[in-house]
C-alpha positions in Angstrom: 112.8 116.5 121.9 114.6 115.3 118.5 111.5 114.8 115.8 112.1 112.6 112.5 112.5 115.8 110.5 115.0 117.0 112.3 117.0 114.4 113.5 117.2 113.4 109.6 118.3 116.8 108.4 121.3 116.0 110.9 122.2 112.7 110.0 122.0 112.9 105.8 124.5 114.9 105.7 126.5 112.7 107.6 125.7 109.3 105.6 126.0 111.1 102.1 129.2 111.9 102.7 130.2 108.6 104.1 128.6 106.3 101.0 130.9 109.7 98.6 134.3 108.2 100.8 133.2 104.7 100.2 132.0 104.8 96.5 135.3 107.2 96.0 137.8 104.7 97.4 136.2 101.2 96.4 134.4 101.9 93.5 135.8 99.4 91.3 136.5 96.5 94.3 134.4 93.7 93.5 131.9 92.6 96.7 129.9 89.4 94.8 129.5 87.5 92.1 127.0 85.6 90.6 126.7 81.8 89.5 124.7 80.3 86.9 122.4 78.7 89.2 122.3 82.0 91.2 121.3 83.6 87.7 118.5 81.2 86.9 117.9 80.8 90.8 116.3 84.5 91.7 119.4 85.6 92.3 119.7 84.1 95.8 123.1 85.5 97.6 124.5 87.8 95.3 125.6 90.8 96.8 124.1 93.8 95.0 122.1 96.2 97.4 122.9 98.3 100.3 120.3 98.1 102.4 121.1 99.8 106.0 117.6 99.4 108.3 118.5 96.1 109.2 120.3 93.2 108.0 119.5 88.8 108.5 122.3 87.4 109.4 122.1 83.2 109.3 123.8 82.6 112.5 121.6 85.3 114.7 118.5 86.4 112.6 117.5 90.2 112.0 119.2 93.0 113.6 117.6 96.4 112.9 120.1 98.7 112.9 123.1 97.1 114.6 120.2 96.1 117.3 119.1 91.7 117.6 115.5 91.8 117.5 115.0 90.3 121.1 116.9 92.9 122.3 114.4 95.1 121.4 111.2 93.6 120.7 109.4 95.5 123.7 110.0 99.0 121.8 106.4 99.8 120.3 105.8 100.7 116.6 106.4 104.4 116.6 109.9 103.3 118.4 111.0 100.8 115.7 109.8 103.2 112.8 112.4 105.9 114.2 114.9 103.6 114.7 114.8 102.6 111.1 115.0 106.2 109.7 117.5 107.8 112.0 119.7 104.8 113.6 118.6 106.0 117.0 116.1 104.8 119.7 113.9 107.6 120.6 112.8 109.1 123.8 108.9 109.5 125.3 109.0 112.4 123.8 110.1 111.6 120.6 107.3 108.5 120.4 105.0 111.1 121.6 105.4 113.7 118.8 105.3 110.7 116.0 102.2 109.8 117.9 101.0 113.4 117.2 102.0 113.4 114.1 100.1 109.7 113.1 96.6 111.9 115.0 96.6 114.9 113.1 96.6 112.7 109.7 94.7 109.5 110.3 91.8 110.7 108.8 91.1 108.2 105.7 89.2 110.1 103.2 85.5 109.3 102.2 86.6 108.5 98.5 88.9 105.7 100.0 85.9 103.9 101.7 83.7 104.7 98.0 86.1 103.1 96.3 86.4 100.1 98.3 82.8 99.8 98.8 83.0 99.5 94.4 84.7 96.7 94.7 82.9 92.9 94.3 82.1 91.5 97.8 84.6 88.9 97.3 87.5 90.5 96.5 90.8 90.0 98.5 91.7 91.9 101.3 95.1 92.3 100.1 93.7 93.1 97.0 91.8 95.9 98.8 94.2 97.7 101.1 97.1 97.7 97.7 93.7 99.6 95.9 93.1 101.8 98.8 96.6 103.1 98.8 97.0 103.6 95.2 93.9 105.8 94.8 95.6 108.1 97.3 98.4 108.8 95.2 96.6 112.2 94.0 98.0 113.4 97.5 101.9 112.6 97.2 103.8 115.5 98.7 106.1 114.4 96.7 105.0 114.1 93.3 103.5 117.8 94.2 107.1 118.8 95.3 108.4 117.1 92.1 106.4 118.5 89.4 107.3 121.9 90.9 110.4 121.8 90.9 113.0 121.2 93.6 116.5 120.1 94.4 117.2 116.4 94.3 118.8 116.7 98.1 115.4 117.4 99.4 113.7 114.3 97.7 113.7 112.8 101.2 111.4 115.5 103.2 108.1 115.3 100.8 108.7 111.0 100.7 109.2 111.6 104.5 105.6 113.4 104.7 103.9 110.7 102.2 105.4 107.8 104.6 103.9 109.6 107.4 100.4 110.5 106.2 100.7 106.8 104.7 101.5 105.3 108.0 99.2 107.2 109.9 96.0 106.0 107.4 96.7 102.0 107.2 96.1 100.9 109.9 92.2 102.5 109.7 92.2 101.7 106.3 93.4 97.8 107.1 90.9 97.3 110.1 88.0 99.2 107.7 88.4 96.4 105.1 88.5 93.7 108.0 85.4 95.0 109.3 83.9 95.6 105.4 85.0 92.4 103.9 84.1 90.7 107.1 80.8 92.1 107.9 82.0 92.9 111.2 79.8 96.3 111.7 80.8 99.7 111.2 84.2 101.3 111.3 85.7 102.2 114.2 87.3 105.7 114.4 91.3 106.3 115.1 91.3 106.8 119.2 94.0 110.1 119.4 96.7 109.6 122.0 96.8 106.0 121.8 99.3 104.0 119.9 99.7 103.2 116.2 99.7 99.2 117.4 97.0 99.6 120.1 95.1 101.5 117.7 94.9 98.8 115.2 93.8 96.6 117.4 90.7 98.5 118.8 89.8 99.5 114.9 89.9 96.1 113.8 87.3 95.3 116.7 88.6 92.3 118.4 87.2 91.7 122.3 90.5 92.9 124.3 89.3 93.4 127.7 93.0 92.7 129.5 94.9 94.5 126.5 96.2 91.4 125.5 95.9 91.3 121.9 97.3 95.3 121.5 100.6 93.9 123.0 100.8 91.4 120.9 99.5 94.4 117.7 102.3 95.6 118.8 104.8 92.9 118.8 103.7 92.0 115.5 104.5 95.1 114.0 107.4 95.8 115.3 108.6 91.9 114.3 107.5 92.2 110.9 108.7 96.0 110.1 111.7 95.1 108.3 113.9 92.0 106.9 116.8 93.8 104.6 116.1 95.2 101.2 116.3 92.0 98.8 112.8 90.2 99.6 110.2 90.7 97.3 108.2 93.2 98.5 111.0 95.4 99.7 112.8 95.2 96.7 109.8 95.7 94.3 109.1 98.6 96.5 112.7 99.8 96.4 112.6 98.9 92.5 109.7 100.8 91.9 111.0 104.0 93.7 114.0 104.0 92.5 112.5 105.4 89.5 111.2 108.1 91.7 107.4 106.8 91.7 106.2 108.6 94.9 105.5 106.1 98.4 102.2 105.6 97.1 102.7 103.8 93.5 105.9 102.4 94.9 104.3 100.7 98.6 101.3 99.6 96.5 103.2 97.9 94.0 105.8 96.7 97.3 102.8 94.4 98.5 101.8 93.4 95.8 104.5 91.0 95.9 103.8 90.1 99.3 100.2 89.0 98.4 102.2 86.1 96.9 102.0 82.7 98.4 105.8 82.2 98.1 106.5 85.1 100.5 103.3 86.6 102.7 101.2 83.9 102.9 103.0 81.2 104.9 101.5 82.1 108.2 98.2 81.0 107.4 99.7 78.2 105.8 101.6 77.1 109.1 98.3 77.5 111.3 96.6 75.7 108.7 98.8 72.9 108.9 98.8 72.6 112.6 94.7 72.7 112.7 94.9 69.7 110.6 97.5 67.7 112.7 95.0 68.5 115.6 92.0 67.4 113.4 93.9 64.2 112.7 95.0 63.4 115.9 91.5 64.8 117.5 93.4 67.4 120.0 96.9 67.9 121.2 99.3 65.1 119.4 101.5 63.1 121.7 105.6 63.9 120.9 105.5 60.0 119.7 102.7 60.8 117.0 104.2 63.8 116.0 107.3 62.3 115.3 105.5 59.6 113.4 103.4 61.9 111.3 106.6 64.7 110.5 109.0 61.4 109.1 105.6 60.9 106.8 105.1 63.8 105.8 108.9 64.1 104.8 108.7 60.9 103.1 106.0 61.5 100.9 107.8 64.8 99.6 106.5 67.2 101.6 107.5 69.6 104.1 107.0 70.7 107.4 105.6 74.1 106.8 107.5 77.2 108.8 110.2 75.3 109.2 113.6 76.3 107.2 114.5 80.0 105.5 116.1 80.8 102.9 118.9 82.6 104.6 118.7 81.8 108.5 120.9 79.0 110.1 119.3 78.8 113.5 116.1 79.6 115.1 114.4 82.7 113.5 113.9 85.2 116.8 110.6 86.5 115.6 109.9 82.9 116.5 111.1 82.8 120.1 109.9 86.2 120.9 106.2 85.0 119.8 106.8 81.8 121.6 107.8 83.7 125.2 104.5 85.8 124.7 102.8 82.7 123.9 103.9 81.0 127.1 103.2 83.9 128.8 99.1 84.6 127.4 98.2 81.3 126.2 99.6 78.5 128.1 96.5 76.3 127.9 95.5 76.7 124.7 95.4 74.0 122.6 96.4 75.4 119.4 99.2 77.0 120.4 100.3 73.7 122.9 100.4 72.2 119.3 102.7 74.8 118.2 104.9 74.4 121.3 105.1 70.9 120.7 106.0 71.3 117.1 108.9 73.0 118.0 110.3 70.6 120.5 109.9 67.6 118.1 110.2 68.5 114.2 114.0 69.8 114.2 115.0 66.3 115.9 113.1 65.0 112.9 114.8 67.5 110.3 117.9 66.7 111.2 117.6 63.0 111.3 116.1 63.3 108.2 118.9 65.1 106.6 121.2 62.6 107.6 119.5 59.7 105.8 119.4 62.0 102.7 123.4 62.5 103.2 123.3 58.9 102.9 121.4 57.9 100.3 123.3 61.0 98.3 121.0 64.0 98.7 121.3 67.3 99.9 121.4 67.6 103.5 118.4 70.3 104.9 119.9 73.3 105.4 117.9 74.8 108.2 115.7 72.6 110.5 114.5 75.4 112.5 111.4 77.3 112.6 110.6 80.8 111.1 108.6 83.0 111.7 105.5 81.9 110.2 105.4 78.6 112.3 104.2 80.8 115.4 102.4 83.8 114.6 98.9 82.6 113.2 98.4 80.8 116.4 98.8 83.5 118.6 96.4 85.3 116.2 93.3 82.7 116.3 94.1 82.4 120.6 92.4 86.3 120.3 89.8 85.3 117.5 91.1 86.3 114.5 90.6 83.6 112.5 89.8 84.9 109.0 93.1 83.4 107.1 93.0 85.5 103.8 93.3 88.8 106.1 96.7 87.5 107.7 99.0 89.1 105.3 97.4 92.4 105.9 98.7 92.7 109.4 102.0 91.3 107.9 101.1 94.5 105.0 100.6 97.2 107.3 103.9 96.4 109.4 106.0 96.0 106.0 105.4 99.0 105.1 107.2 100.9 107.3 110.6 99.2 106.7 109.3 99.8 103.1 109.1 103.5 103.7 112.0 104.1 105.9 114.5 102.3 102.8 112.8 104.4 100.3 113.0 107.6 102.6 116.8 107.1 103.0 117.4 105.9 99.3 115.8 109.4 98.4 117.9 111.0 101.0 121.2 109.7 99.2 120.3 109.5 96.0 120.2 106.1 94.9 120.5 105.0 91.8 117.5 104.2 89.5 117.7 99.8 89.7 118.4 98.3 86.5 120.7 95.4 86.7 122.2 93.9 83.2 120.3 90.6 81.8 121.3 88.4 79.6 119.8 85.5 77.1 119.5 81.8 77.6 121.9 82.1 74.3 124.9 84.3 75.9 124.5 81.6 78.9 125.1 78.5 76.6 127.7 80.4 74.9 129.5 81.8 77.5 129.4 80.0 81.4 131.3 77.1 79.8 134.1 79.8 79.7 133.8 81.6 82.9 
């Protein structure tokens, strides 16, 4: 049986000296570069991370380490988690012994819930769960390990412990605030020997009497885990660590920037959408009316919402892989019939679309095809979670550990602390005429 700790202790000294033979013979090759609009436009496409957990590619979606999601979107949690850090699937045994390890620290301490229960009634949940993990920071391994003094090759075992104990409390601490915001009763305690994503299911107290919605926990978690390193809350996180902030200061701050609407929200956003097409159409819309409504809705400046991404070319997998399990679970319900339906008219509609905007001069659309988000609310109201604003907390609790695993290997190899060069409005009038 090969556990995290040791099949890391094998493997960094293999990758450290690999990025040494890189960085040694093309240092000074040039990868990228940047455009003006690139400059002004979030810096969309320019080549400047190293991210190795998982890459998007726009002509297949995400691959976690050299793996297409599909391919292995039955692994569980635990699974995907490994698989991140060390490059390797691991055996029952290994998901056993991470299991273990995810019991003997689940425990969320009392001053967690005292400080949550301080907060106003109203506050957001996401707002909530980045608290909850912030006042834990007096516990970093790390920052313990760091004011005592230790060599910079072993940064990676006390982050490795902080993204275990870390991983281990969220998903009580995310089901506690569900259950607390939500006035859904008492908590429910971590069940040991079950899994991380059944466990959050049965914490978060949602009727599961055929186990349905724990396969889809864990689906979700494993779909959501990891996207590369240059989104927002990854790279805030990897930002923020890079400065050697320990896994608490730098997850907390990491979603954060998901709480934005621009990146964690558009789920909700997607299932709100298609609860107002039924509302407008009174039930299921016919292919015709959908058709009708998706040319208005273009027309009038708007857009389809979960359809296009800002890197993808071509159906996002998440999406198919929550589509199969909704075909599977939920055949007859009508939200997510709505859903299915979207999906076999609004591309058609995209791309017709585009081509009158070719016409009349405009940009074409550059991706018609659904993301994520377009699927995965739906599947959550089918099981009765139906509380929008607590939607990027599931999203939260599965970012974190592609979150962790980055900042566990950045550790491991030393990477550099992030601070990329700016410069003025001024130098940009002066000098992009030139370049």
């Amino acid at each position: 049986m090969a556990t995290i700790q040791d099949t890391l202790a094998q493997r960094i000294p293999v990758w450290r000296e690999e990025i040494a033979s890189i960085r040694k013979g093309f240092g000074e090759k040039v990868i990228s570069q940047v455009t003006v609009d690139q400059a002004y436009g979030g810096m969309r496409g320019v080549k400047g991370l190293v991210c190795d957990t998982s890459v998007v590619e726009p002509d297949k979606g995400l691959i976690i380490r050299g793996n297409p999601l599909l391919e292995i979107k039955d692994l569980w949690p635990e699974d995907i988690f490994f698989l991140l850090l060390t490059g390797e699937r691991p055996d029952t045994q290994t998901r056993e012994s991470i299991q273990r390890e995810y019991d003997k620290r689940a425990d969320v301490p009392d001053y967690v819930w005292d400080v949550l229960r301080a907060m106003p009634s109203d506050s957001h949940p996401m707002c909530m769960l980045s608290t909850a993990i912030l006042c834990m920071e007096r516990e970093s391994r790390f920052r313990a390990s760091y004011d005592e003094g230790m060599p910079k090759g072993d940064y990676w075992m006390p982050t490795l412990e902080d993204s275990l104990t870390l991983l281990a409390r969220l998903p009580g601490i995310a089901a506690g605030i569900y259950r607390m915001r939500y006035k859904k009763g008492d908590r429910i305690a971590w069940t040991k020997g079950l899994d991380w994503g059944a466990n959050y299911a049965k914490m978060l107290g949602i009727p599961d009497p055929q186990g349905g919605f724990a396969q889809l926990m864990r689906l979700y978690l494993n779909f959501h885990s990891d996207h590369e390193g240059g989104n927002v809350s990854a790279f805030s996180c990897h930002t923020i660590g890079s400065a050697l902030s320990d896994a608490y200061y730098a997850v907390s701050g990491g979603l954060n920037g998901l709480a934005g609407p621009l990146h964690g929200l558009a789920n909700q956003e997607c299932l709100n959408w298609i609860l107002e097409v039924m509302k407008k159409f009174e039930g299921v819309p016919s292919e015709k009316a959908l058709r009708d409504f998706a040319f208005e809705t273009l027309r009038q400046g708007k857009v389809v919402p979960g359809y296009g991404h800002a890197v993808l070319r071509v159906v996002d997998p998440r999406y198919t892989g929550f589509l199969e399990f909704g075909q599977k679970h939920m055949a007859d319900d009508p939200v997510f019939q709505t859903v299915e339906r979207v999906f076999n008219v609004v591309p058609k509609v995209l791309q017709e679309y585009s081509e009158e905007r070719v016409k009349a001069g405009k940009a074409p659309i550059a991706n018609c095809w659904p993301n994520v988000d377009a699927g995965s609310g739906a599947l959550l109201y089918h099981y009765g979670l139906k509380e929008f604003p607590y939607y990027t907390v599931l999203f939260a609790v599965s970012r974190a550990m592609g979150m962790l695993a980055q900042l566990t290997l950045n550790r491991a190899m030393g990477t550099a602390i992030t601070r990329p060069k700016s410069v003025s409005t001024q130098w940009m009038k002066a000098n992009a005429p030139k370049a």
